[in-house]
BALOBA-1460 file (C-alpha; in Angstrom, 3 decimals):
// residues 305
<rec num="1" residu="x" x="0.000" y="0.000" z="0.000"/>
<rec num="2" residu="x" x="1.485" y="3.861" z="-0.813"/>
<rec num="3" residu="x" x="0.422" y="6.980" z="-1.074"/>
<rec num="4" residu="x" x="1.706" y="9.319" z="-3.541"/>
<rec num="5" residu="x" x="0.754" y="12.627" z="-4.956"/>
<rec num="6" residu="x" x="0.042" y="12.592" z="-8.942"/>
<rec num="7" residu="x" x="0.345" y="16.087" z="-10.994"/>
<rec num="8" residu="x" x="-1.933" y="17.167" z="-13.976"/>
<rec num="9" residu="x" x="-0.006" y="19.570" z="-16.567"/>
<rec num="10" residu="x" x="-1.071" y="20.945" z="-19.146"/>
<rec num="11" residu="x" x="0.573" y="20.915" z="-22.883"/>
<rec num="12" residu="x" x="3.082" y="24.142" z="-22.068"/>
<rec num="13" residu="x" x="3.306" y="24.769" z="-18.312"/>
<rec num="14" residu="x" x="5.932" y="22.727" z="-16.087"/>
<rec num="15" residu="x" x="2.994" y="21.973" z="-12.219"/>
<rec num="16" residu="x" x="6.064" y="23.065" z="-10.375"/>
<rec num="17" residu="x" x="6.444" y="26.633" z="-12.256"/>
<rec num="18" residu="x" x="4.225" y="29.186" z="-10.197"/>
<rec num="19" residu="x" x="3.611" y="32.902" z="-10.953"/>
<rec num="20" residu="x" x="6.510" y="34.338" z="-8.695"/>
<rec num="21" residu="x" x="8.834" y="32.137" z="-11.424"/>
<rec num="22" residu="x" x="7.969" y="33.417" z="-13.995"/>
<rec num="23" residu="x" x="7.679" y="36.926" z="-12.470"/>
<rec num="24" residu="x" x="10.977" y="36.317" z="-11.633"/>
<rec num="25" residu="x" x="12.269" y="35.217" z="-15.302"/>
<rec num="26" residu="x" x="11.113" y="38.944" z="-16.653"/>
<rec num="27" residu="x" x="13.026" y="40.486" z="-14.237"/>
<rec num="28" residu="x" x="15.733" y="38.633" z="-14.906"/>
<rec num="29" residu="x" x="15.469" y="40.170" z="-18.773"/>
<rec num="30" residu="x" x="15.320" y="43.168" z="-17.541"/>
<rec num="31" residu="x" x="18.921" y="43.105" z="-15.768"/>
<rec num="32" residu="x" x="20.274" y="41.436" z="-18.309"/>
<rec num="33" residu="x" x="19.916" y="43.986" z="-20.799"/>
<rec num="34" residu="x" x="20.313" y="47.048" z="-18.640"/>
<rec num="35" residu="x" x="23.518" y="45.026" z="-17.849"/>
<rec num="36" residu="x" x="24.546" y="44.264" z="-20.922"/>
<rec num="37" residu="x" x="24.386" y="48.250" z="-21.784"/>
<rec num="38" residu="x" x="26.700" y="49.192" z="-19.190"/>
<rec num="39" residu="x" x="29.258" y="46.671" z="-19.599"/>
<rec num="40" residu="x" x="30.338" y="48.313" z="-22.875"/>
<rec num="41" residu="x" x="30.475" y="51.666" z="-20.886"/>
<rec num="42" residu="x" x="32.201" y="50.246" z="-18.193"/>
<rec num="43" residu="x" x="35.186" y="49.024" z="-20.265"/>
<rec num="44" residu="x" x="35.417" y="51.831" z="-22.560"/>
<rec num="45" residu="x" x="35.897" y="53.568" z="-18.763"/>
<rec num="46" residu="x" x="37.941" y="51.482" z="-17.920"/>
<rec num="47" residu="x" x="40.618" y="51.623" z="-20.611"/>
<rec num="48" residu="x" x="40.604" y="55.459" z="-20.549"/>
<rec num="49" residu="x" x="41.056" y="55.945" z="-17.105"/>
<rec num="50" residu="x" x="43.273" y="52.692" z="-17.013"/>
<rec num="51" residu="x" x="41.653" y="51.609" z="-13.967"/>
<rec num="52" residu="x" x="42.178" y="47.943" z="-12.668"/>
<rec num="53" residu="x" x="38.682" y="48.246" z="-10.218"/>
<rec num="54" residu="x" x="36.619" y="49.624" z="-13.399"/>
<rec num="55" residu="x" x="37.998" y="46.722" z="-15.446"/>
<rec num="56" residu="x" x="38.209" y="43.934" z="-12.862"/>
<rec num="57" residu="x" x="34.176" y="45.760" z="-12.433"/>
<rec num="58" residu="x" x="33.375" y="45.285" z="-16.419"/>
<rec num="59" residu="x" x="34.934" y="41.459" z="-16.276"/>
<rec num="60" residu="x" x="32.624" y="40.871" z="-13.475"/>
<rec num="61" residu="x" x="30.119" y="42.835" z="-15.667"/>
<rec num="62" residu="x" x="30.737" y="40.085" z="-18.711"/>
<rec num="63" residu="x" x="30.829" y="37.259" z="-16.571"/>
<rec num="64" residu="x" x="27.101" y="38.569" z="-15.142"/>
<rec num="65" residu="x" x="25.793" y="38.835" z="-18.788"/>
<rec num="66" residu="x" x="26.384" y="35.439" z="-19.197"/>
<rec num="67" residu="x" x="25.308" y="33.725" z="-16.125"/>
<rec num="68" residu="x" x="22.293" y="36.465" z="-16.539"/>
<rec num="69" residu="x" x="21.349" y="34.562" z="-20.057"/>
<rec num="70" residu="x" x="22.107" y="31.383" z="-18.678"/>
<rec num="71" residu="x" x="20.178" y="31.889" z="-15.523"/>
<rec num="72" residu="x" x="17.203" y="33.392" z="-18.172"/>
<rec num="73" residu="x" x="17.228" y="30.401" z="-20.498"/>
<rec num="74" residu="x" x="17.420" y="27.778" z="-17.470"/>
<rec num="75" residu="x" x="14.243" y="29.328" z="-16.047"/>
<rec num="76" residu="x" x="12.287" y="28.998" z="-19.563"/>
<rec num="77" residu="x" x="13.659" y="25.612" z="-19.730"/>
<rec num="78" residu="x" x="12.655" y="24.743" z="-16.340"/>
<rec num="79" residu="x" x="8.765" y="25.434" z="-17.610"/>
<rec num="80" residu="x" x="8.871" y="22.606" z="-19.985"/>
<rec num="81" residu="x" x="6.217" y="20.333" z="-18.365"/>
<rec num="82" residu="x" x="7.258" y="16.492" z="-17.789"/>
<rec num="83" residu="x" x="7.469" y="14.272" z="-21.005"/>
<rec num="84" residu="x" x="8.800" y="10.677" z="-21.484"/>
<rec num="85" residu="x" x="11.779" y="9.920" z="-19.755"/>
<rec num="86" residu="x" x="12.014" y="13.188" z="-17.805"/>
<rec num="87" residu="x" x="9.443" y="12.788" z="-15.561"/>
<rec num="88" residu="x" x="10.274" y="15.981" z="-13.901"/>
<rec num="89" residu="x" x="10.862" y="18.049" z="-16.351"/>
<rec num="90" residu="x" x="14.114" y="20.168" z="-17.109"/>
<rec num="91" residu="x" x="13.316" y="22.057" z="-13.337"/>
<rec num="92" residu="x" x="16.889" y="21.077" z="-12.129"/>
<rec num="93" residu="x" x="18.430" y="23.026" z="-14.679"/>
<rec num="94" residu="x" x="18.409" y="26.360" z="-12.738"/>
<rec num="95" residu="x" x="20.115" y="24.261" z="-9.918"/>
<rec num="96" residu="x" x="22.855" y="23.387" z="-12.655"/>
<rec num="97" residu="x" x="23.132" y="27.358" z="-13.711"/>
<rec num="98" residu="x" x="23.225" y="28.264" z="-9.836"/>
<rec num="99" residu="x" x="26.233" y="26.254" z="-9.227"/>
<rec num="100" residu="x" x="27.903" y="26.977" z="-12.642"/>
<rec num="101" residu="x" x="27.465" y="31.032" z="-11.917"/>
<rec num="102" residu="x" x="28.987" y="30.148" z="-8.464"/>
<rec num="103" residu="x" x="31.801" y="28.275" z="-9.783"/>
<rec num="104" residu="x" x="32.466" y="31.131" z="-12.267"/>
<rec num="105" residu="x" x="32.336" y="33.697" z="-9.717"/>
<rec num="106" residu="x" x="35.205" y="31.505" z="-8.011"/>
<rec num="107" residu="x" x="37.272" y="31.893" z="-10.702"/>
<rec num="108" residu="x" x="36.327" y="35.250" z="-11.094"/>
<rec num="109" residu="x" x="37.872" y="36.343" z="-7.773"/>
<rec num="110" residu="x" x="41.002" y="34.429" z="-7.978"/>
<rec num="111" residu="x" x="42.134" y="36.401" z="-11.369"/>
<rec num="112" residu="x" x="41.283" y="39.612" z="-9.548"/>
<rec num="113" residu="x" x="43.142" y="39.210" z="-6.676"/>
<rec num="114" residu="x" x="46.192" y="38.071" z="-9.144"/>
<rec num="115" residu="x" x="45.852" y="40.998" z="-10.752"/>
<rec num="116" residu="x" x="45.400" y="42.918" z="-8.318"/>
<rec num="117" residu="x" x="48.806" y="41.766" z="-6.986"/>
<rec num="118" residu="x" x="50.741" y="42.805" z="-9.919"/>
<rec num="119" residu="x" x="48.999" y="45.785" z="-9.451"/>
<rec num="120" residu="x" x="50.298" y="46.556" z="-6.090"/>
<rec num="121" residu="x" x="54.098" y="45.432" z="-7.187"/>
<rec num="122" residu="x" x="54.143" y="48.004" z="-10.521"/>
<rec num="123" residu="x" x="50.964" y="50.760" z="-9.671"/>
<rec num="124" residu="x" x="50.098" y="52.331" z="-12.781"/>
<rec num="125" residu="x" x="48.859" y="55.904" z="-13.304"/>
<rec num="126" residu="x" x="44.754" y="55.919" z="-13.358"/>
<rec num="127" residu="x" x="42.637" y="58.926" z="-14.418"/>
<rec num="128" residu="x" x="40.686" y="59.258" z="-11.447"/>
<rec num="129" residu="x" x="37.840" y="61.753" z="-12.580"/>
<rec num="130" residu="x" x="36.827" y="58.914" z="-15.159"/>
<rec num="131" residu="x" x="36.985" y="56.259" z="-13.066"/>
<rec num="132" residu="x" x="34.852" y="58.130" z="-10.543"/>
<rec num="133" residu="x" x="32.339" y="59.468" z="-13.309"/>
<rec num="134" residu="x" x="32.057" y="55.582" z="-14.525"/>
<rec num="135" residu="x" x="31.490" y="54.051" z="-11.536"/>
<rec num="136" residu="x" x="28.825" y="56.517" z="-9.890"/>
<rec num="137" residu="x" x="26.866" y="55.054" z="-13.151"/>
<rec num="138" residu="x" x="27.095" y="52.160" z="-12.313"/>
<rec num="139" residu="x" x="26.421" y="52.098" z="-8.979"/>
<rec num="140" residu="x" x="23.211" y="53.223" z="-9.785"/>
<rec num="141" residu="x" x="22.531" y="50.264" z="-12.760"/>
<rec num="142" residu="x" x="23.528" y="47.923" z="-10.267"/>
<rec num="143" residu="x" x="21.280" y="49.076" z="-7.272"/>
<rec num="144" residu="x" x="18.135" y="48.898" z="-9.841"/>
<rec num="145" residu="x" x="19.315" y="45.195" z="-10.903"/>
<rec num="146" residu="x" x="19.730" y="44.593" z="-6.975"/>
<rec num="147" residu="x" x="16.332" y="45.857" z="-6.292"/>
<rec num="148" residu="x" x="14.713" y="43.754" z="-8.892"/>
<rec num="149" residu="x" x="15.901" y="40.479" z="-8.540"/>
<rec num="150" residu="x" x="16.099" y="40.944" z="-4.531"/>
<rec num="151" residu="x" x="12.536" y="40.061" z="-4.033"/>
<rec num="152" residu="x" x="13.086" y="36.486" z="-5.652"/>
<rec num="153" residu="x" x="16.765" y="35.796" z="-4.468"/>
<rec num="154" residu="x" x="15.173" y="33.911" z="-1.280"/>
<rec num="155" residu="x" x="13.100" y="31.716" z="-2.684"/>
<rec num="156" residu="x" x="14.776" y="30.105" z="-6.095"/>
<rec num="157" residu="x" x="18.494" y="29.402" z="-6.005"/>
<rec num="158" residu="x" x="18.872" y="30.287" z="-9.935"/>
<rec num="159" residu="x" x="18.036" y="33.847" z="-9.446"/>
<rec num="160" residu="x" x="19.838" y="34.321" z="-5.973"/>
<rec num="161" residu="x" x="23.027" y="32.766" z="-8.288"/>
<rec num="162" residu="x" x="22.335" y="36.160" z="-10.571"/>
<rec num="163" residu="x" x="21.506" y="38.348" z="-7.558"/>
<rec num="164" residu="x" x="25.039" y="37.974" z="-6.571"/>
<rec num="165" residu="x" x="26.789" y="38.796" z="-9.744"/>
<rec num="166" residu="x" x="24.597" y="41.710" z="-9.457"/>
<rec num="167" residu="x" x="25.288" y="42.103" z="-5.989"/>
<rec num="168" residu="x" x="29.308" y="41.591" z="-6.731"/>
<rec num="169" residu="x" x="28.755" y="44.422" z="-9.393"/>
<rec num="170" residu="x" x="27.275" y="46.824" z="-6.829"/>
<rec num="171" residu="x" x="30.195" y="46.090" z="-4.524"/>
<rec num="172" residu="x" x="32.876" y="46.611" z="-6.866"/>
<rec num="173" residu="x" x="30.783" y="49.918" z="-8.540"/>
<rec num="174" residu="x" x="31.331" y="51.389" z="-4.566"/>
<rec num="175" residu="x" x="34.933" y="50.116" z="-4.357"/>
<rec num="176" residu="x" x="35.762" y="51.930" z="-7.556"/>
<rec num="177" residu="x" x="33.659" y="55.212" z="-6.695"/>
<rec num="178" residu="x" x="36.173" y="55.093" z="-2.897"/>
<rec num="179" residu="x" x="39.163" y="54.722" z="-4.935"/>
<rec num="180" residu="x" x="38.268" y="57.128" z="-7.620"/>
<rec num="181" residu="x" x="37.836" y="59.826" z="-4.754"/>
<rec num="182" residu="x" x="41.290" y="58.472" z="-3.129"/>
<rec num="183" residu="x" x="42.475" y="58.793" z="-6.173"/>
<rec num="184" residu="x" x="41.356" y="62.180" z="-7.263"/>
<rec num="185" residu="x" x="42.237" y="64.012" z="-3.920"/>
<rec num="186" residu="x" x="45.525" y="62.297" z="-2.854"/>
<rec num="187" residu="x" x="46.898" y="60.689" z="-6.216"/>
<rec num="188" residu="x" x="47.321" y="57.524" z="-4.580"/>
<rec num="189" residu="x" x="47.079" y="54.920" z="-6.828"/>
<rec num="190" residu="x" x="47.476" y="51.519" z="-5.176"/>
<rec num="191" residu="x" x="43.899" y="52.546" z="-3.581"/>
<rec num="192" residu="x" x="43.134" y="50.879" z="-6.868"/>
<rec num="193" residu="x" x="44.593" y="47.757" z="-6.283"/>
<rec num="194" residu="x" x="43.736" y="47.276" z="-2.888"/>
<rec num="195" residu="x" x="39.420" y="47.905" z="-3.387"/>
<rec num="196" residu="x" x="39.962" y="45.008" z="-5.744"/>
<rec num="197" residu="x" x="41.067" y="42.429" z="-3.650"/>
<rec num="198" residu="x" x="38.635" y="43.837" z="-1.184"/>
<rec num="199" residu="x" x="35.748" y="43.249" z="-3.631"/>
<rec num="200" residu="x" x="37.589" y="39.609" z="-5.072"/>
<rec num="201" residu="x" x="37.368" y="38.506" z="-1.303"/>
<rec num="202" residu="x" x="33.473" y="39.703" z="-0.728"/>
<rec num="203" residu="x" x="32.857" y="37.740" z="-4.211"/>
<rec num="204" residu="x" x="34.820" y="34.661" z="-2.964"/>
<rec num="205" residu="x" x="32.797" y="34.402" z="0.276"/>
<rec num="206" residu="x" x="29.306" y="34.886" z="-1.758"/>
<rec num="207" residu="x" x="30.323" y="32.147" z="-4.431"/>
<rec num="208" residu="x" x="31.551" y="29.562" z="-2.316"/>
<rec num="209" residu="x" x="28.040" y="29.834" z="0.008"/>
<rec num="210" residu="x" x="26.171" y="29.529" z="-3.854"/>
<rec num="211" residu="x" x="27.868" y="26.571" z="-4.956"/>
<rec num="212" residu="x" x="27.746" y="24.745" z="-1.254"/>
<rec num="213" residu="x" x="24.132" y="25.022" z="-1.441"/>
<rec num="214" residu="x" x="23.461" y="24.228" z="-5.192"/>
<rec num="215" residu="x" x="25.983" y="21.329" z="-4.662"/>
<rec num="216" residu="x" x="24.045" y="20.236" z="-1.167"/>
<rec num="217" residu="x" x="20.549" y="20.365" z="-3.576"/>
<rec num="218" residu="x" x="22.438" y="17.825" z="-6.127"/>
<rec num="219" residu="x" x="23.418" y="15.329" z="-3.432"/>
<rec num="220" residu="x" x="20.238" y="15.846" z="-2.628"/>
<rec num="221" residu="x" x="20.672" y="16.070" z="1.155"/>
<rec num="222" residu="x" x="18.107" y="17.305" z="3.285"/>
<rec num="223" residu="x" x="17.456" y="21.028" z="3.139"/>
<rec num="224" residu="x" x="19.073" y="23.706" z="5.657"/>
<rec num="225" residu="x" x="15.604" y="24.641" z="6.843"/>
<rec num="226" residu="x" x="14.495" y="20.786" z="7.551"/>
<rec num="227" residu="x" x="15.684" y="19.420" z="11.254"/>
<rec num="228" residu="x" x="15.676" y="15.781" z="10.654"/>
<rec num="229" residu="x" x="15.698" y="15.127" z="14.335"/>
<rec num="230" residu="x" x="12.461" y="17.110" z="14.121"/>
<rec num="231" residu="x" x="11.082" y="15.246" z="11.043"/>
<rec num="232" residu="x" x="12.154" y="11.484" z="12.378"/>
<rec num="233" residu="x" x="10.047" y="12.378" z="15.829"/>
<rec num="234" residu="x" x="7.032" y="13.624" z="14.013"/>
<rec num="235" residu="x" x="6.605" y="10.226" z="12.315"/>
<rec num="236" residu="x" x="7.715" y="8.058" z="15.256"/>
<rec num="237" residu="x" x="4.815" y="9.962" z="17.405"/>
<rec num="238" residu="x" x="1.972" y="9.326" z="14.758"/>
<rec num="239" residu="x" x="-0.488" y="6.942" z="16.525"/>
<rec num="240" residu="x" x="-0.727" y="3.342" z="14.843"/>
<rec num="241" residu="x" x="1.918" y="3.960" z="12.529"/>
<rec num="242" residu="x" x="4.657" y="1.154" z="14.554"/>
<rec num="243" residu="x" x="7.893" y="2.075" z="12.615"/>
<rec num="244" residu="x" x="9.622" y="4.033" z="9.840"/>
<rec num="245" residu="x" x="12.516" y="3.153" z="8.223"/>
<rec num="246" residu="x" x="14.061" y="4.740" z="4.187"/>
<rec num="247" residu="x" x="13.193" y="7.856" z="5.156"/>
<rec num="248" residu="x" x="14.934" y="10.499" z="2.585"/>
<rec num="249" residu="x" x="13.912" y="14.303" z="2.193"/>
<rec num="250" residu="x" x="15.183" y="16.428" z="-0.207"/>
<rec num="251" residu="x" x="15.124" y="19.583" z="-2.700"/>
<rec num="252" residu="x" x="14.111" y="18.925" z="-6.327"/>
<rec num="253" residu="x" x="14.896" y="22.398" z="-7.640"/>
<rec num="254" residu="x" x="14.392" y="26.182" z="-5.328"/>
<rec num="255" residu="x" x="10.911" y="26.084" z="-3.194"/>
<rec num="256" residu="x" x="10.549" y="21.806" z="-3.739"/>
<rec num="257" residu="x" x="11.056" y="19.705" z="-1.021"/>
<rec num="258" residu="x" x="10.218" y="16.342" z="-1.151"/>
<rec num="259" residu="x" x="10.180" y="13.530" z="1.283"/>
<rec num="260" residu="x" x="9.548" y="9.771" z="0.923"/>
<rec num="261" residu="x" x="9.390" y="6.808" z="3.193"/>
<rec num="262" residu="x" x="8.201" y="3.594" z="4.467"/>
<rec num="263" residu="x" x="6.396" y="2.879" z="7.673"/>
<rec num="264" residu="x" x="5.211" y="-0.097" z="8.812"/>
<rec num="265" residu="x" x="1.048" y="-0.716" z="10.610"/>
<rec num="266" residu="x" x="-0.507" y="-3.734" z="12.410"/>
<rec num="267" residu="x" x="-4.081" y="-2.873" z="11.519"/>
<rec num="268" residu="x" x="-4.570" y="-2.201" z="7.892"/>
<rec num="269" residu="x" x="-7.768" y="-0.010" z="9.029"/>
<rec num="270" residu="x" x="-5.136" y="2.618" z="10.289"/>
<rec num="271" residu="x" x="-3.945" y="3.367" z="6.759"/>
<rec num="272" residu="x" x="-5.854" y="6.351" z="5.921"/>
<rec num="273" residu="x" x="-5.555" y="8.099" z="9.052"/>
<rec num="274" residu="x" x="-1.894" y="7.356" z="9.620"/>
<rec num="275" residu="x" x="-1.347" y="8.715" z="6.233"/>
<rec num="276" residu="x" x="-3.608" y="11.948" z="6.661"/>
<rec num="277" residu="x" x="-1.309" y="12.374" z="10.226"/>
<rec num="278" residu="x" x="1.936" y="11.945" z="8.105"/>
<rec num="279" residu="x" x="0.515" y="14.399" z="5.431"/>
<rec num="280" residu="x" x="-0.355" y="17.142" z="8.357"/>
<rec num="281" residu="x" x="3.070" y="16.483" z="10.308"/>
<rec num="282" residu="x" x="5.187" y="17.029" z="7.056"/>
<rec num="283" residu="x" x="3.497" y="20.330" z="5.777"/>
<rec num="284" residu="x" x="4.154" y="22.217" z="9.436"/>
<rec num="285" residu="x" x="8.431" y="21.768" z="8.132"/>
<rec num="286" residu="x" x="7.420" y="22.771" z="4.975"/>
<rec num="287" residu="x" x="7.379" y="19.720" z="3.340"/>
<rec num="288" residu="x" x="4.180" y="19.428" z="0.806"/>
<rec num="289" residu="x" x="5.266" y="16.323" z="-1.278"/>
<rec num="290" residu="x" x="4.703" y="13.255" z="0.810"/>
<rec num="291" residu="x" x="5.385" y="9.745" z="-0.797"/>
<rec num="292" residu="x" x="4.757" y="7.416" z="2.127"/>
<rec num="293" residu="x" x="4.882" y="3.558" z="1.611"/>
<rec num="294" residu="x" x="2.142" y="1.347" z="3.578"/>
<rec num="295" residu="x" x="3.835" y="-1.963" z="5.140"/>
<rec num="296" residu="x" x="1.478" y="-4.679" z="7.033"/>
<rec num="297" residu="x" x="3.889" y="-6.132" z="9.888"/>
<rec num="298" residu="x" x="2.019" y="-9.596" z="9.282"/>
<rec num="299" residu="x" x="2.967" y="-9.579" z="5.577"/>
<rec num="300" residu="x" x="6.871" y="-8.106" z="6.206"/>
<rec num="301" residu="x" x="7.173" y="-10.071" z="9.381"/>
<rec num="302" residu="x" x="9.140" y="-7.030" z="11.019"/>
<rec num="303" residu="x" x="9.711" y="-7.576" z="14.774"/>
<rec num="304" residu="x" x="8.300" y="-5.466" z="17.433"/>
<rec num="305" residu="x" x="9.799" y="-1.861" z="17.851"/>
């Protein structure tokens, strides 16, 4: 005997895409573009003003621009509704583009830092009034692709991956807008330098927490939010059910946890209501997708807890 919960779709919409998705795939568009724009500003700054910040800034920039499309085109993806072998669709994907962003990031920060360091050892002269002027712009592009994807960063793992290129981006626009006014006033170029591996090392600490947790969803170990402890006691305490045992819980893709296991009754008339108590138990840790298997101690011949 199991219980299990079955999904009607229709021909074009995935049953685990909700509205707040695809709110969250326009917005996405939207700081794509507007950061697409401002790239090609941003290095045309940066070569004039021959600023490492404004350039490290614009490679950061690139980078975002393509996790930004990737991120985009994993979210339609995801909204491809089950067929044939992929019973769940393509809604893993964005996990995929979460941990790939991340892993770029990574990368990201290391070649920053190196440069950064050669930086240091040979300073070279920067035009400080353009690399000021470049960087107040796009502090203020990166604050509106903050505030838009913000909202949704929470909740789905694929756009929190693109929140914190965005994020990075803001960073390094304030790091370069601090050395440009170093720079401007004093004429102290290594400022330069140093706000880089200042924003490499914020950017390090915000990848590595991205691709621990899109890495943890792939393993598919139980979610952060999920106390197991918790979870095991909750079924042990439901009334006729005698024991539990394969008990797994997990995150499909950002908002999906799922859990399934076996438990094991005397009295077959206790099915219903031991599932409706598992059910109940289950949704108060968030936990809506229940797959419970039905075992009769007389036909498993299990001893006595």
């Amino acid at each position: 005997m199991s219980h299990g919960h079955h999904h009607h779709h229709g021909d074009d919409v995935h049953p685990m895409v909700s509205g707040e998705h695809r709110e969250a795939g326009g917005r996405l568009i939207w700081v794509l573009v507007i950061t697409a724009l401002f790239m090609v500003a941003e290095v045309v700054g940066g070569l004039l003003s021959n600023s490492l910040a404004l350039l490290a800034d614009a490679g950061h920039m690139f980078t975002d621009v393509a996790a930004l499309g990737l991120s985009v085109f994993a979210m339609r993806l995801a909204r491809t509704p089950p067929a044939g072998q992929r019973t769940f669709g393509f809604v893993r994907l964005e996990i995929l583009a979460a941990l790939v962003n991340g892993a770029a990031l990574l990368v990201i920060s290391g070649l920053i830092a190196v440069e950064a360091w050669e930086r240091l050892r040979e300073p070279a002269a920067i035009d400080g009034v353009v690399m000021l002027s470049v960087a107040t712009l796009g502090l203020a592009v990166n604050v509106i692709g903050a505030v838009l994807l913000h909202s949704h960063a929470e909740e789905n793992l694929n756009v929190r991956g693109a929140y914190l290129h965005v994020l990075g981006d803001l960073l390094g626009s304030v790091g370069a807008i601090a050395a440009g006014i170093v720079i401007v006033t004093t004429g102290w170029s290594p400022i330069d330098a140093i706000v880089s591996v200042v924003i490499s090392l914020l950017i390090l600490y915000s990848a590595w927490n991205l691709v621990r947790e899109a890495a943890d969803v792939l393993l598919e170990s139980a979610p952060a939010h999920c106390d197991m402890s918790a979870i095991l006691n909750d079924l042990e305490s439901v009334e006729g059910l005698d024991s539990i045992h394969d008990v797994h819980v997990w995150t499909l893709t950002s908002g999906f946890v799922a859990l399934s296991a076996h438990g094991v009754i005397d009295d077959p008339a206790h099915h219903t209501r031991v599932l409706d108590a598992v059910r109940e138990r289950m949704r108060a840790h968030g936990i809506e997708h229940v797959t419970f298997q039905i075992e009769l101690r007389t036909l498993y011949q299990l001893p006595t807890r």
